[in-house]
C-alpha positions, 0 to 999 in steps of 0.5 A: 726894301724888303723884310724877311721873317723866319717862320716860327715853325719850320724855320722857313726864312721868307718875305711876308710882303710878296707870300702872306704865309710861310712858303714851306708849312703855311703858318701865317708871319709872327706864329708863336708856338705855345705848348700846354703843360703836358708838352703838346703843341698844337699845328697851325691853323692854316688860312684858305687859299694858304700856297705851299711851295714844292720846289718849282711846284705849288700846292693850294688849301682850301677849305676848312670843314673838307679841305681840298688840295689843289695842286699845280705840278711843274713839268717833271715834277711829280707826287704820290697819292691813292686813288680814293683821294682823287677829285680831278685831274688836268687831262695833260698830266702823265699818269703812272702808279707804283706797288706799294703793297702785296695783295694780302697785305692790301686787303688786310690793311688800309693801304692800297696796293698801288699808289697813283703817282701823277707827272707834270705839268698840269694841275690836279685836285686831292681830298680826303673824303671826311671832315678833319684838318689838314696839315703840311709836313716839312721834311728835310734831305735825310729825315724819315717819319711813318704815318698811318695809312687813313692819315696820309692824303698825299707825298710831294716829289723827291719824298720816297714812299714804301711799307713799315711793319706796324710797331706794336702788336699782341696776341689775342687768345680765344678758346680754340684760335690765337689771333695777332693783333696790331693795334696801330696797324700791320703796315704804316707808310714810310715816307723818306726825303732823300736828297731835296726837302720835300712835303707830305700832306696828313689829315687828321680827325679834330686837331693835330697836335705834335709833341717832342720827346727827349732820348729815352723819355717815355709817353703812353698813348692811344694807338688809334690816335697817332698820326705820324711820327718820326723813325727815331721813336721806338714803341712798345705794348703795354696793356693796364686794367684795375689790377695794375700795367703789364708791360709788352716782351719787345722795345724795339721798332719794327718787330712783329712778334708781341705779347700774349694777354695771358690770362683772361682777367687782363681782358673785359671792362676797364682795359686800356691798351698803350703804346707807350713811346720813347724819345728821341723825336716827334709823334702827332696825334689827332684829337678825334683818333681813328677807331680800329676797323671791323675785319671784314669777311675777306679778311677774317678768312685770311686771318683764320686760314693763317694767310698772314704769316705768309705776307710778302712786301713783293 
């Protein structure tokens, strides 16, 4: 006779008898989710060799420093990833690629241009190249959430991936130039499940650790440290030294344009710039955020040649 849980996580309901762990996220039976007084619930440990289920498809994590996803695709199932985050791949799989960013955009951003997208059947081995944890994301027909591009590892079949202007941003003024800066990135990756349930893998720096907000409750966080979050938050810019917090002009998500840190006494020693989120919905964090990259001479020619404006998704 068989006895079925459902998973405290994702809802899941399985038998523990014939999968150690939850088929869908991977969290081991009787996971009890504990969150801290701020509201802030840390993701599962997952075990080695934990099996996620991606329709006919498999996904399998090893290790635990430098984890590794080794993936068996059915025949005609499929998934998405960069071409950095490949370790080796079945011969038989169909290999195959879609644009997901202009060249600019590409090499103003972390995102690559193109995304690798593999058919099967076949198997194939996928790592993030640093040291982190690495988390499954459950998403259900109809959901969609955005993740920065240095978290996202790879989207299982029937996920849709696209580009998202970055949520927040402002003006840094200098004595001759204005530069626009986008302190979560310009672009994110939208990853949307339409008609099936589907999965993303993310990688974080230390922990991930996920929080829930209420509609319009307000949470000020590191821009650097936000993994993923869900469609339904709404950001905005705020930026707060010794004198007080200064609010950014926009609410809403997806506009490009920011604010201007006016005066210099709002910049030097002792500034701290927020993004300061509004619920409904879920943002995931890691514990040891990644630091804004150094523009490199490519992109500093761009930026000071006024290229960005002229940014397509094309």
């Amino acid at each position: 006779m068989s006895l079925t849980t459902a998973c405290g996580w994702c809802g899941t309901t399985f038998d523990p008898s014939v999968q150690p762990t939850c088929p869908r996220c991977g969290a081991p039976p009787g996971h009890d989710i504990e969150s801290t007084h701020g509201g802030w619930t840390e993701t599962p440990a997952l075990a080695r060799n934990t099996t996620i289920q991606m329709g006919r498809s498999q996904a399998c994590i090893e290790g635990d420093q430098n984890p590794v996803l080794f993936c068996t695709l059915a025949d005609g199932d499929s998934m998405s990833f960069g071409h950095k985050n490949l370790l080796w791949l079945d011969p038989a799989l169909r290999m195959g690629s879609v644009k997901t960013a202009s060249g600019k955009a590409a090499l103003l951003t972390e995102v690559p241009w193109r995304q690798i997208v593999t058919t099967g059947p076949g198997t194939l081995g996928l790592a993030a190249g640093r040291a982190g944890e690495l988390g499954v994301l459950p998403m259900d027909p109809g959901s969609a959430v955005h993740v920065r591009p240095p978290s996202l590892l790879a989207a299982a079949v029937g996920l849709e991936v696209a580009l998202a202007p970055g949520p927040i941003s402002f003006w840094e003024q200098d004595d001759d130039s204005t530069i626009q800066r986008f302190p979560m990135g310009r672009y994110l990756v939208r990853l949307a499940a339409s008609t099936v349930p589907s999965v993303a893998f993310v990688v974080a720096r230390g922990d991930l650790n996920i929080r829930r907000l209420a509609p319009d409750e307000p949470l000020l966080v590191h821009p650097a440290s936000v993994a993923w979050f869900d469609e339904s938050v709404r950001w905005r810019a705020c930026v707060e030294n010794l004198r007080g917090r200064k609010d950014a002009f926009f609410t809403g998500f997806g506009a490009l344009s920011g604010f201007s840190l006016g005066s210099r006494s709002w910049v030097g020693p002792g500034t701290v710039l927020w993004a300061e989120a509004f619920g409904p919905g879920r943002i995931a964090i890691s514990t040891a955020h990644f630091s804004a990259s150094v523009p490199t001479a490519a992109q500093r020619y761009l930026i000071d040649k006024r290229a960005t404006s002229e940014l397509s998704w094309d």
